[in-house]
N, C-alpha and C positions, 0 to 999 in steps of 0.2 A: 551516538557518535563516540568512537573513541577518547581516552580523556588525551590532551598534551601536555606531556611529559616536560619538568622544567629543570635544569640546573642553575643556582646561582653560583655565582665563584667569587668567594670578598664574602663578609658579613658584617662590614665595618659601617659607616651611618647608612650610605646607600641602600645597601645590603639586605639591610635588617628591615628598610621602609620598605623595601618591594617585596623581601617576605612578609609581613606584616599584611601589605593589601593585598596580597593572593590567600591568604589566610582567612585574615577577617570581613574581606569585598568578596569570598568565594561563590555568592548565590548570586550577586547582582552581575559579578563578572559572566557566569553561566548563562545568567539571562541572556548578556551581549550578545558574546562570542558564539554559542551555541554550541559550546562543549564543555566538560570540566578543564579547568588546569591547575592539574595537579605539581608540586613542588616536589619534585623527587628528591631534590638534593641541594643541600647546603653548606659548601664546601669553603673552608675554612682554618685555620692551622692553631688559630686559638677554639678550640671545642668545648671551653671549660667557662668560659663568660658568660654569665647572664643575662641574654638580649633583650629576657621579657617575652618572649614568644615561645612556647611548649608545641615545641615541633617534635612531630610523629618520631618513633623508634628508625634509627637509620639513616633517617632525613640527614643529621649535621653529621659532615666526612672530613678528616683534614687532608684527603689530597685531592685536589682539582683536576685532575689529569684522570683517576677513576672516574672522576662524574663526568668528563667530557668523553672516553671512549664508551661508557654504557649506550650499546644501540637504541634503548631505548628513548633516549634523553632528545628530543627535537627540537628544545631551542637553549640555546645559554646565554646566560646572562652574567655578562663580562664587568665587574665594578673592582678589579685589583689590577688591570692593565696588562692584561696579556695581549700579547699580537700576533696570534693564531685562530684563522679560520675553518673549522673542524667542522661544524652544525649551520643552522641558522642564530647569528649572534644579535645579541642586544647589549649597546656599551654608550655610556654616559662619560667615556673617556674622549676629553675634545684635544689634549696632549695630542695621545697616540692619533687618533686621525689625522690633526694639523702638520704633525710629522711622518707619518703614515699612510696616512689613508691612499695615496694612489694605489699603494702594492694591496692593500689589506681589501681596496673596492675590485681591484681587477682578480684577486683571490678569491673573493665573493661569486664575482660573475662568472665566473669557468668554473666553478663550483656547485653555479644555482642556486645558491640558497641567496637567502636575504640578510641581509646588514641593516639594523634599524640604529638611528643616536640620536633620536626625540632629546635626549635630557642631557646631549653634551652642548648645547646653547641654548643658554636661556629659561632652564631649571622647567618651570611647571609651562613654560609659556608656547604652545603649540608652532613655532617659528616652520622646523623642518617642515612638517606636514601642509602646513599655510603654504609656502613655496613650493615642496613640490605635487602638491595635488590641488589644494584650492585656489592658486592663482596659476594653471598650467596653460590659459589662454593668453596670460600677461607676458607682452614684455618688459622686464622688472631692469628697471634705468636706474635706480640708486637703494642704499640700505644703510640705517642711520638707525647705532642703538648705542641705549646704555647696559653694557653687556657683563658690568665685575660690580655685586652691592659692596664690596668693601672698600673698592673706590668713594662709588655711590654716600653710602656712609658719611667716608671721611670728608667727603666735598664739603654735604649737607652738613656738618659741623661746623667747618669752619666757616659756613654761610651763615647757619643761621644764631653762632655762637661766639666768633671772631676768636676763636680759640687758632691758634698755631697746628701745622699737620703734624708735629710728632707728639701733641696730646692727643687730638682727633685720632690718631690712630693705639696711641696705649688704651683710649678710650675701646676702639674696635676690638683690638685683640682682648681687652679684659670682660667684653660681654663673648667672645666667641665669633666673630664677623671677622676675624685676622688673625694670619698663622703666625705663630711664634715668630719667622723668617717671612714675612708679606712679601719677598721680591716678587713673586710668580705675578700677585694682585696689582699692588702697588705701583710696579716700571710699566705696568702696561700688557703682561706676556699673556696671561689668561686671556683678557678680553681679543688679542690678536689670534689666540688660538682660533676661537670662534668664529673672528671675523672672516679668517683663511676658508673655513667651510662653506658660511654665509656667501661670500662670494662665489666660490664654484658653484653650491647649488643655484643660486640665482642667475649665471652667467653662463653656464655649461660650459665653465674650465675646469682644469687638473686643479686640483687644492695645493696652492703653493705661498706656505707660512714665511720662506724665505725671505720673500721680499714685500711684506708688508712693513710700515714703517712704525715704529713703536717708540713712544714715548711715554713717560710716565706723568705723576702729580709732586713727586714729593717736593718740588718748587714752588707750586702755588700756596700763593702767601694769604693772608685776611686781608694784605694792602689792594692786593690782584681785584681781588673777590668783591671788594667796596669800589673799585674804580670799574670794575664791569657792574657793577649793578647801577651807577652813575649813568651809563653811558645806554643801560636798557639791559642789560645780559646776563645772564647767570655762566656760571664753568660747570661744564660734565667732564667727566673723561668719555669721549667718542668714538665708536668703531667706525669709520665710514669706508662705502666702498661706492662707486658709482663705475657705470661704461657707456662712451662713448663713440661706440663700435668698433674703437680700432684698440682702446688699453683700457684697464680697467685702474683706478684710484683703488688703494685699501693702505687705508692709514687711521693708526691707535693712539691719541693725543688729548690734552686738557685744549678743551673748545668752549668758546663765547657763542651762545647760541642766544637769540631775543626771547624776554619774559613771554611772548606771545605764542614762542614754538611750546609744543605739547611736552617735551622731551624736556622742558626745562622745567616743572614740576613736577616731573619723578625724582622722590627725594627716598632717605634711609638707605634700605639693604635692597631697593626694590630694582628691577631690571623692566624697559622697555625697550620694543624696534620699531621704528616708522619704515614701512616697504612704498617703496613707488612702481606703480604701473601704469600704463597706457588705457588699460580696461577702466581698472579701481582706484587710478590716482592715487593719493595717501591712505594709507590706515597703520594703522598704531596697536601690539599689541603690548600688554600690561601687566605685571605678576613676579612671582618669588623667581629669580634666580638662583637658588640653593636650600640649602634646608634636607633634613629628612624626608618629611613627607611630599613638599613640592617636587622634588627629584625622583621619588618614587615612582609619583602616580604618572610619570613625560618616561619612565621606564616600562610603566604597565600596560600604560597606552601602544608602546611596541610590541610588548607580548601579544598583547591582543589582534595586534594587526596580524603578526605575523600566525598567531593562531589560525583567523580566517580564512591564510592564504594557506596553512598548512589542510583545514576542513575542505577545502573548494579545489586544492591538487591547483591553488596560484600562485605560488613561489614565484615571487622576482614580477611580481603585477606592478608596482612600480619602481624605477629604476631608481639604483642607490643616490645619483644625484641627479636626478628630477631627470635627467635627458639618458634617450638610450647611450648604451655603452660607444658604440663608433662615433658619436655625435660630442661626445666631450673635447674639450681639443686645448691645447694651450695658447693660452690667452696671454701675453707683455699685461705685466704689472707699470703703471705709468713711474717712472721715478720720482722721488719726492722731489727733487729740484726742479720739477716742469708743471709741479700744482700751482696753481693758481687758487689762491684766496684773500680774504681780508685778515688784516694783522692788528694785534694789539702788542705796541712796544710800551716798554717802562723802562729808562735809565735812570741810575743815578746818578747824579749830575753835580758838579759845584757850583757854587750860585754868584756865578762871573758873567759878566756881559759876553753876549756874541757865543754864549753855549747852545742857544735853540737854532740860531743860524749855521753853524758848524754841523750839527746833527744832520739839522734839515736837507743841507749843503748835499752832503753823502748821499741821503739817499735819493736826492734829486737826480743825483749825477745817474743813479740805477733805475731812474723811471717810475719811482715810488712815490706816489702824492699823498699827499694827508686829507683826512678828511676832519679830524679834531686833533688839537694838540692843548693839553692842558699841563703847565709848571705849579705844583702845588707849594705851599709855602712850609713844610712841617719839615725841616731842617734835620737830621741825622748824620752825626760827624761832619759837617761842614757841606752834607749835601742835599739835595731838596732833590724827590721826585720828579721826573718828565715822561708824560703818557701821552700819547700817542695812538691815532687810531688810522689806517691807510683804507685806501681806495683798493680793489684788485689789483695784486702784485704776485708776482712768480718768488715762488721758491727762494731758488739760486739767484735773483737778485735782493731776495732780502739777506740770507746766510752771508754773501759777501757784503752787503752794507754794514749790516752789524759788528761784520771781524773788522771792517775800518771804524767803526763809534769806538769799539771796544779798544782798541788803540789808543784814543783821543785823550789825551795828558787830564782832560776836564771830566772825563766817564770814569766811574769807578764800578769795580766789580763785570760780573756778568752782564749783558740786558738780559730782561725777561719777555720771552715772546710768546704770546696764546693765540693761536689762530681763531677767526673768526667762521662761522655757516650763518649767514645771514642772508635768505631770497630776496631779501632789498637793498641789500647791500650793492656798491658799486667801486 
């Protein structure tokens, strides 16, 4: 059988891990696939760096554009962020999908070829192909992961260190887990990128980044992180997306989840997603979200597919997001003022009589019940924390309670609110 022909485009960490395992994996890959794949080309504009890998005469080109017009080339492999459909592509860019992917999928499909991005969520962890081929009998009602390890990281620090988030995070950036500039990581953007995909495939909607709701960590404190683990709960930062046939939730947030969910001992750089089905109920997968080699091998794994379907003349055997093309449709994002969840408030408070009744007052008036309320006594500029834990409350009834606390001559500062996922919650 003919060998298939490969172009990389980028040679930067990604890059270099998926040439690296088509290089030195090249007999077990064969075995798989049941052809060679060959790396024609390694396209690149620094050609003078030392990757560590003695690739053949020819192989490393500095312009990407020759290796995507050579006829020869049948699959490319996208790691510098281009957004052109030419070949059958392989891209670990969750960016450009999140913002893209409608035009770049429907590009795909009148084109014929195949679109794989195994390795733009959730690095080594088989998520896309779980969704759309192993659970293709399911219908998949909610998606709950920890989707960014530098989040991940910084949480697990200051959990289990009580260290503050702007060391926890010098700390990341100084092992390489955080970019110089972490906005992408840190407010939330990366992990929404994801979750924008995660949803379409799971829901057979258009992928629409716009109107997921994102919020970041750099608020959460070591005070936070002690008063949830008081109360039973850890903080992740959370992609969650769920549907309830008529809109789908997709919101990126620091959430209280109970010691007993799965999702709250994955700690470090590590990335997991809990999928819900009707078939399969829960399952949970587990693994590097980033890295050289984990990203590599959620990149290899595409080539290979798309290898089989190029041996077998089945191009587009399964559809870029899990449902035929006609069958996707646009799905209403629920607004975030119409979620419903459990809340955790913390104000700061002066330590005058008739301040928990004032508080309470408000949010009575919005229909908001408490479920615990604890005044602790450790005094800071004349104020002593007030935590709070509610029953099921809407959105827009807590947003506007809070802008009247935040008023209140006796509150000082911001409050701090982390929403709660708790299936026992009420």
């Amino acid at each position: 059988m003919k060998p298939i022909n490969i172009a990389i485009l980028g040679c930067g960490t990604v890059g270099t891990g998926v040439a690296r395992l088509l290089l030195e994996n090249a007999d077990i890959m064969r075995d798989r696939v049941g052809c060679d794949l060959n790396l024609k080309y390694v396209a690149d504009i620094d050609t003078e760096t030392d990757r560590g890998i003695a690739f053949a005469p020819g192989v490393m080109i500095p312009d990407a554009a020759r290796a995507i017009a050579d006829p020869e080339v049948d699959i490319v492999v996208e790691t510098i962020g281009g957004e052109g459909i030419a070949k059958h592509v392989v891209t670990a860019n969750k960016a450009l999908l999140a913002k893209h992917g409608n035009a770049i999928i429907s590009a795909a499909t009148e084109k014929g070829v195949d679109l794989a991005y195994e390795a733009s969520v959730g690095g080594c962890m088989p998520i896309i192909k779980t969704v759309r081929e192993s659970l293709v009998g399911n219908r998949i009602s909610a998606m709950t992961g920890i989707l960014n390890g530098t989040c991940n990281y910084i949480l697990s620090k200051i959990t289990d260190e009580g260290v503050v988030f702007e060391k926890a995070l010098a700390e990341a950036q100084a092992k390489g887990y955080a970019e110089a500039d972490p906005t992408l990581d840190v407010e939330g953007l990366d992990a929404a990128h994801k979750l924008a995909i995660l949803a379409a495939l799971a829901f057979g909607m258009q992928i629409n980044f716009d109107d997921v709701y994102i919020e970041g960590i750099s608020r959460i404190t070591p005070m936070d992180i002690e008063f949830a683990a008081q109360f039973g709960y850890r903080i992740k930062l959370l992609a969650i997306t769920k549907f309830d046939g008529q809109a789908v939730e997709a919101r990126v947030h620091p959430t209280m989840i109970p010691f007993d969910n799965m999702l709250s001992n994955v700690n470090g750089t590590l990335n997991a997603i809990s999928v819900s089905g009707d078939a399969v109920g829960d399952i949970l997968l587990y693994g590097h979200g980033a890295g050289m080699m984990p990203t590599a091998s959620a990149v290899v794994s595409d080539i290979a597919d798309i290898a089989r379907n190029l041996s077998s003349s089945g191009a587009g055997r399964v559809p870029v997001l899990g449902f035929q093309a006609d069958k996707v449709r646009a799905i209403p994002v629920m607004p975030m003022d119409d979620i419903v969840t459990n809340y955790y408030f913390r104000f700061d408070a002066l330590d005058r009589p008739g301040v928990l009744a004032a508080i309470a007052g408000i949010l009575g008036k919005y229909s908001i019940s408490l479920k615990y309320v604890h005044q602790k006594g450790r005094k800071t500029n004349g104020s002593v924390p007030v935590v709070m834990l509610t029953h099921h409350a809407r959105e827009k009834d807590v947003r506007q309670a809070l802008s009247e606390i935040s008023a209140l001559d006796v509150v000082a500062g911001e409050p701090m609110v982390v929403r709660i996922e708790d299936q026992n919650g009420h």
